[in-house]
N, C-alpha and C positions, 0 to 999 in steps of 0.2 A: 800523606806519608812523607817521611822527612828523605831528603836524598844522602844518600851514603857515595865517598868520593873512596877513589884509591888512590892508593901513596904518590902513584902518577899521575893522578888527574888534580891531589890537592896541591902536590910541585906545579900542575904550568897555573894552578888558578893564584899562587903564591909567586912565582915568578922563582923559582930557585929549583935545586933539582934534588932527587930523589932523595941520596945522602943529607943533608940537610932536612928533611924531614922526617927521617929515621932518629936524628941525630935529638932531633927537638921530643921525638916520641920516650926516645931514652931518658930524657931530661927530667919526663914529665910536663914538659910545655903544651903538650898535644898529645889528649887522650887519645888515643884508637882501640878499635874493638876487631877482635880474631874472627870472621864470617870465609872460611876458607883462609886466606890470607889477610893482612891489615887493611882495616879500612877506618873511616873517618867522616864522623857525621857532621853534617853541614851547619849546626847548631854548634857543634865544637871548634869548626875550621871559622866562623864569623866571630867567636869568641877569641879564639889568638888572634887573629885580625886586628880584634877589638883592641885586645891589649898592646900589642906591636903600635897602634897609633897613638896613645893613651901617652 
């Protein structure tokens, strides 16, 4: 099963903070999916990764 992070756990694994990652979800940079509150699967957070180094 794939791990699912939340908005706070994909900030410290991105290194920026919360805002910023809100901010990129608005954008469209970074899918997230509503499970209670926003969250973000680990296949999506290695994929902006991906592109951020790209």
């Amino acid at each position: 099963m794939e791990q699912i992070y939340t908005i706070k756990e994909a900030a410290q694994i991105l290194r920026v903070n919360t805002n910023y990652i809100y901010r990129e979800i608005g954008e469209g940079k970074i899918k997230a999916i509503k499970i209670g509150s926003l969250k973000i699967l680990e296949s999506e957070l290695l994929r902006y990764i991906d592109t951020k180094s790209s």
